[in-house]
Structure formats: C-alpha cells, structure tokens
N, C-alpha and C positions, 0 to 999 in steps of 0.2 A: 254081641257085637253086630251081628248078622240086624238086626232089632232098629240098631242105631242107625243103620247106613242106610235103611229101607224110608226111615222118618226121615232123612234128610232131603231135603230138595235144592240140593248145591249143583250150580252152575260151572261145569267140567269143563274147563280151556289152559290152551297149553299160554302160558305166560313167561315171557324173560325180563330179564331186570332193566330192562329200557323202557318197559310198559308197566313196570310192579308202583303202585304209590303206597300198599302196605303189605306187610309182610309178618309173620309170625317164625318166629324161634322157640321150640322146642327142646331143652336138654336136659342131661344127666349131670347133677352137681356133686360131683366127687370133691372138692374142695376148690379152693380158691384159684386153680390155675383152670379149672374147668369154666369158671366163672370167667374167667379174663380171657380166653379164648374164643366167647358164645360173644362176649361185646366187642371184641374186637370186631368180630363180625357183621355185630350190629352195627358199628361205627361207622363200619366200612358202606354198608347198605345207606346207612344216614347220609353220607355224602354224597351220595348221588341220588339224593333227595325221596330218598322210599321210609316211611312212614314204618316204626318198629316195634312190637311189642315180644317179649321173652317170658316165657314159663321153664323152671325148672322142678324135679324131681332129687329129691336128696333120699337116701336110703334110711337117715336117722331118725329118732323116734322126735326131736324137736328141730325145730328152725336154724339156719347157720346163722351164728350171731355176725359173723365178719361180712355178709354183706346186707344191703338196706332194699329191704324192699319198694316199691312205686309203683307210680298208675301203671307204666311200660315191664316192669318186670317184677314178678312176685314163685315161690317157691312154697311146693305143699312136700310133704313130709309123711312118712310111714304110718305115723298114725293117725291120717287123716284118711286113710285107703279102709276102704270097707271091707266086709269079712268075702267078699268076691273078687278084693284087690282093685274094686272102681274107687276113684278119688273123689271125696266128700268134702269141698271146697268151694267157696263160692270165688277165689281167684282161680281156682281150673273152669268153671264153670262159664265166669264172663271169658276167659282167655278161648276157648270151644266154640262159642257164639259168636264170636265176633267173625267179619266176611274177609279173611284177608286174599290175600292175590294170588300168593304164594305162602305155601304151609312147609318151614325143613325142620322134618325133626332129626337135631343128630346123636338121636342115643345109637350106641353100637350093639347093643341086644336086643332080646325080643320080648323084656318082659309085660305083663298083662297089661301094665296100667302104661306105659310108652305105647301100646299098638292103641289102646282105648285112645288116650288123647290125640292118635293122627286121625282116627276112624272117626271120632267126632267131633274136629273140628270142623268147619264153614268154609275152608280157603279151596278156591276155584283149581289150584295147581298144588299137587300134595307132593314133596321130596324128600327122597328116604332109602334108606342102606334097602337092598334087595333083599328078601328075605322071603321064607316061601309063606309065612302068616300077612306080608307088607304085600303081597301082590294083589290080593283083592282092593287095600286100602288106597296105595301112593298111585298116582300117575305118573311117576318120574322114579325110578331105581336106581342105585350105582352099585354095582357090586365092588365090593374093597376086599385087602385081605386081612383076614382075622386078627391081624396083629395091626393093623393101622389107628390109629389115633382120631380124635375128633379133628382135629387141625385138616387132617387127609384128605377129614371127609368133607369138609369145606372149601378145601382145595379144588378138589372133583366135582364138588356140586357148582363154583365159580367156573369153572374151564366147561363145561358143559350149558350152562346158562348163558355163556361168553356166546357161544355157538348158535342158540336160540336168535340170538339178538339181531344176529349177522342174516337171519333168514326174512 
C-alpha cells in the first residue's frame, strides 16, 4: 500500500460540498438495504448538482443479481480479489483513476481490500471512519461508535462537510 501512495501524485485539498462537482462513493454491499442507503446518498449529492459515481464491494463469490450495474455504479466481488486480497477488476480499476473532489468510503471495517481502494484512489479530499490503518490514507476521519451503522456515518460526514462550506 505504502507502493501505491508513493506513485500517486494527487492534489491534497480540503473540499466541501458547495465546491465538490464530483464525488466517489465507496461501500460495503451487505444486501439490498445497503444499496439503497449508499444512493440515497447519492441522490442527495445529485441534487445539489455534484457529479456521482459508486463502487461497491459484496463479500459473495458472484454478483448480486437484484441490483444493475452502470457507467455510475458497478460491484466486484470475492473472487475477483487476488490471492493478496487486491481487487482484479477493471470497474475497481477505472473507479481508482478517476480524479474525484471528494473520495467517502463508508465501509465500517478495516478490511485489506476497503483500505486498498481509499489508498488508491485519485480524489483530492479522502473521507473515512477513523481507523488507526485509515490515518495515513483519509484526510478527513470521524470517529463513530462500533455499533453505528452506515446511515451514521453519512449523517456525521454531511454535518461536518455542512461546517466546511460555512468557512
């Protein structure tokens, strides 16, 4: 990981959502309520005209059939992760490249292949659960508590981005 951050040459600024025109969503797709929480979000972003693209991670060995993939959102899957747990995908792949404004990932652990994809994506303002592996990565932490939900953590990352805007 250390490898990755070194090659990158990303432009580090602190961004709020009155200056965001695109944005990257990162999460954990536990089933279908995960999914309708990560868009609503999106939705919400969309209306106030920021620009959205979403990746998620499912722990299954295939695809969830119930939702459709698109240019904005697409899902890799466990056996697309390499025997090092990096993901072998060319939608992680373009999803990492691309320069967004603002990067949130909101998975609530720490595993390998969620820190890989904040660590190497492109977005100039990185937001993400505090975590003592996420400190080197995110520029923006929240500390939550262990039992909060992704909802929470969307909550805390809007009332804190709210605050950005107002400076």
């Amino acid at each position: 990981m250390r490898k990755i951050a070194r090659k990158q040459n990303r432009r580090r600024q602190m961004v709020g959502l009155d200056l965001a025109k695109n944005v990257g969503i990162y999460f954990p797709y536990n089933g279908k309520e995960s999914y309708e929480t990560a868009n609503k979000f999106a939705n919400y972003l969309k209306t106030r005209g920021i620009s959205v693209a979403m990746l998620a991670y499912s722990d299954s060995k295939e695809k969830p059939a119930e939702v459709t993939e698109s240019s904005i959102f697409g899902v890799f899957v466990k056996s697309q992760l390499g025997f090092n747990r990096v993901p072998h995908d060319n939608i992680v792949n373009t999803f990492v490249k691309q320069t967004f404004d603002i990067f949130f990932d909101l998975s609530l652990n720490n595993h390998f292949q969620n820190l890989y994809i904040a660590n190497a994506s492109h977005a100039a303002f990185k937001v993400g659960r505090t975590s003592k592996e996420g400190l080197n990565i995110f520029d923006f932490t929240l500390e939550i508590k262990d039992t909060a939900d992704t909802q929470e953590l969307i909550d805390a990352v809007l009332k804190y981005l709210e605050v950005f805007n107002q400076t």
